[in-house]
N, C-alpha and C positions, 0 to 999 in steps of 0.2 A: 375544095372544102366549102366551098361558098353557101350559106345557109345553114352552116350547121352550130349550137351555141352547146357550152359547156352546160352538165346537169345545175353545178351552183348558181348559173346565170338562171337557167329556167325556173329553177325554185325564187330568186328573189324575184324574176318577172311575175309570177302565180304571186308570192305573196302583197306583190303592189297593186293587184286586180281590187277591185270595190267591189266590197261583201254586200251590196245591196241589190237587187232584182227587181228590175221593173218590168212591166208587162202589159202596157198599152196597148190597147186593141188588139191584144195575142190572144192564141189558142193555147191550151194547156192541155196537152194530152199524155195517155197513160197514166192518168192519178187516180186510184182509187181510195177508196175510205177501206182502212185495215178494219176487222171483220173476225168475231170468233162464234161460234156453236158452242152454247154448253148446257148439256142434260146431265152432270155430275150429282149427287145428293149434297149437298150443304149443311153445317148445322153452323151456330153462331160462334164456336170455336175453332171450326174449321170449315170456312164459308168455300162452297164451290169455284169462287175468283177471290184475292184477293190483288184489286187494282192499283196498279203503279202509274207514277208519274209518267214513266219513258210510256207507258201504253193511252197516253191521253190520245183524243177522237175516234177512239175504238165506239166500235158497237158492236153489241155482243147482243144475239139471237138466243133466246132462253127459250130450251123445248122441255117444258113440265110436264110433257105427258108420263113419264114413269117415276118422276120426281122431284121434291121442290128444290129450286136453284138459290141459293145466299150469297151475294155479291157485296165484297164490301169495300167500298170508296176507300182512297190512299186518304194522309193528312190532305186537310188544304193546302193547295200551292195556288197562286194567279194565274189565269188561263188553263185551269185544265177542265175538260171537257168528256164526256162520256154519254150513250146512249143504249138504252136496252129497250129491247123489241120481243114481243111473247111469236116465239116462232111456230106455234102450232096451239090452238083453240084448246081451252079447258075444256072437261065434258064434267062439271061440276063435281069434279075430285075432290073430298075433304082433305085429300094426304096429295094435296100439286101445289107448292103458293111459288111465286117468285118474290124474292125477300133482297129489297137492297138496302144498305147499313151503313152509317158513319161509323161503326165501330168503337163508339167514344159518344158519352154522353154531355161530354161540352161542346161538341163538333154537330151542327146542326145543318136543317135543310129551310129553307124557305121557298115561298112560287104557289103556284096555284097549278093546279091539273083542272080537266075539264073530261066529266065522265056524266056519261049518257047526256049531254046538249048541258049540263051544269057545271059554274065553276066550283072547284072545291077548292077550298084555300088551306094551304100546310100549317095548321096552328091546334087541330085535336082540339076543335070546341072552345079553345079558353079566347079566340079573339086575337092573340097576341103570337103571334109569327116568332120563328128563331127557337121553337121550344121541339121538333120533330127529330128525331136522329134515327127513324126506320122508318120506309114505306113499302106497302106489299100489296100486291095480286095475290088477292085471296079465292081459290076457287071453292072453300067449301060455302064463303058469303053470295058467292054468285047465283047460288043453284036458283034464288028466284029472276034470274034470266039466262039460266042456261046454261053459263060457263063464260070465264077469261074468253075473248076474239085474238085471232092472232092477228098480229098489226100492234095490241095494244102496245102503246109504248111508254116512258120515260127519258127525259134527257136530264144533263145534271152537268152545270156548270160554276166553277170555284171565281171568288174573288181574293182567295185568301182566308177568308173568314168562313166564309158559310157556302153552302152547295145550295145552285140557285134551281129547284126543281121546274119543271114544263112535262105537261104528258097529255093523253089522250086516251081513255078507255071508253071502249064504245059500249055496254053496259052499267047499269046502277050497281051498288051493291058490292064491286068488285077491290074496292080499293081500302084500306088499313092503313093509318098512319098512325107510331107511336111515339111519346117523347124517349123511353126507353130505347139505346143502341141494340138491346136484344128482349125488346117487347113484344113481336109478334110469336106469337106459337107456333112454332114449327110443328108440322106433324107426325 
């Protein structure tokens, strides 16, 4: 029987292992980034996603071509993180926006996005940041250049307090920030 240990012995051996992972000069493979599609219709009471904590570093691929998408952030938690990405090119739809939402008008966004080579900063004109609780891809603002691109994106990460915005839309005119948690018009 030489080598062989009781189950009890193996469970306290596993539980005396170090819960820490180090990874110097490794390779890490088979990790992908979890990934969702959604062309659902949304409205601000019953948004397309509503996002949880357990789904933090998700990116979710929004295709508005036959409808606008409502996405709405969990509470703040520390560390959590989210990206959405327009998965297919507006064609200057009035009725396509991509809408994502604190859900809550004490719950805010701060950051700056960068649309067509300019910063915009999350603050809706007043100067003073912490006041935005909806941002949206708007394609019927777009039509003076054509339409949402797909690629555009948004990231959105939590301190606890406030959802720290970053994004990229590669035309003018396409983006909507409200202090209202259900301030954009859906169409």
């Amino acid at each position: 029987m030489g080598g062989a240990i009781s189950l009890l012995r193996a469970e306290k051996m596993i539980e005396q292992l170090s819960r820490e992972l180090t990874l110097s000069d490794s390779t890490l493979t088979g990790w992908k980034v979890k990934t969702e599609t959604l062309s659902i219709t949304g409205s601000y009471t019953t948004p397309s996603k509503t996002l949880v904590a357990g789904e933090s570093g998700l990116n979710i691929y929004a295709n508005i071509a036959d409808s606008s998408v409502v996405i709405q952030l969990p509470s703040p938690v520390s560390g959590l993180f989210y990206k959405t990405v327009l998965a297919q090119a507006s064609e200057d739809e009035p009725l396509r926006d991509l809408i994502i939402t604190t859900g809550d008008n004490d719950v805010n966004m701060v950051g700056s996005i960068l649309v067509n080579g300019a910063t915009v900063q999350l603050d809706s004109g007043t100067g003073t940041q912490g006041t935005i609780s909806t941002i949206a891809i708007d394609s019927s603002d777009c039509a003076v250049s054509a339409g949402a691109s797909a690629g555009d994106w948004f990231q959105f990460d939590c301190d606890g307090t406030y959802w720290y915005v970053s994004g990229f839309i590669a035309k003018s005119s396409c983006v909507n920030i409200h202090n209202n948690w259900n301030g954009h018009p859906i169409p």
